[in-house]
N, C-alpha and C positions, 0 to 999 in steps of 0.2 A: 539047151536047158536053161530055164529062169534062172537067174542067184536070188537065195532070197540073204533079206537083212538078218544079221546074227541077233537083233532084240525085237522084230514085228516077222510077221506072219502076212507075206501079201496076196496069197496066192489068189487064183480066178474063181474058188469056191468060198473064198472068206466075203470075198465082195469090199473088202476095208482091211488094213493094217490090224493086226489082233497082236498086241503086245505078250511075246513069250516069255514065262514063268523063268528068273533068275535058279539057280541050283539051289541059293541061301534068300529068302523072300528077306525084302527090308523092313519087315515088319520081327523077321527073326533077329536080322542087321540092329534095327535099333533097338530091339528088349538087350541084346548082350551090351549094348554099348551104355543103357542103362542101368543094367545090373553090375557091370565096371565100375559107372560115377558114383554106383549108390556106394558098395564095397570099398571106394577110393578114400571116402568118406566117412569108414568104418562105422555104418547106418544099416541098421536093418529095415525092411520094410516097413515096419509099423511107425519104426522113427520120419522114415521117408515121408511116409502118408500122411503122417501130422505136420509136419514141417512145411509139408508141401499145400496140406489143403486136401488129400483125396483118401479115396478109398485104399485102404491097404490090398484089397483082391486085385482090383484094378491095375495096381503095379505087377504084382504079380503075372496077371494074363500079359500086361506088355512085356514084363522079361522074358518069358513063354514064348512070346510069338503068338499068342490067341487072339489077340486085339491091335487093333491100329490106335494110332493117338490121333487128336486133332490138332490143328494148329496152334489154336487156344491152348492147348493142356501141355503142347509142346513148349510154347512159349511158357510158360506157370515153369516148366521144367528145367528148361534152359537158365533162366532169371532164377530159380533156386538154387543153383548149383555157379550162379556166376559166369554164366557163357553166351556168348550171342547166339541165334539159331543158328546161322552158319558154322559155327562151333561145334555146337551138339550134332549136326548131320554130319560134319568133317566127315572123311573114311565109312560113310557107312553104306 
């Protein structure tokens, strides 16, 4: 019997490595770890969104989990809150 890897999917019918679904998606990962810094910071979203430059929904959907961030917006995020990327991904 094949072993397959505990994070790709290799089998003879995928034809290529298919990346499997973590239990908690890191897009869930980092809205909580966002919605920590905001709270850390005794900020509500709206404060967040000014402070930072964006949309107040838009936070919202990344603490959610409905949106991914881009790099760009991550970095705007990280540098708001005084952390290096590396920092803000820490643990997530």
């Amino acid at each position: 019997m094949r072993q397959v890897s505990p994070i790709c999917d290799t089998s003879p019918s995928a034809g290529y490595a298919v990346p499997r679904q973590p239990a908690v998606g890191v897009t869930q990962r980092f809205g909580s770890k966002l919605r920590f810094l905001r709270k850390s910071k005794s900020m509500t979203q709206l404060q967040m969104a000014i402070y930072l430059g964006i949309d107040r929904s838009y936070i919202s959907d990344l603490e959610r989990g409905r949106k991914s961030i881009s790099l760009p917006m991550m970095e705007v995020v990280a540098l708001g809150f005084g952390l290096s990327l590396s920092d803000l991904l820490r643990d997530i």
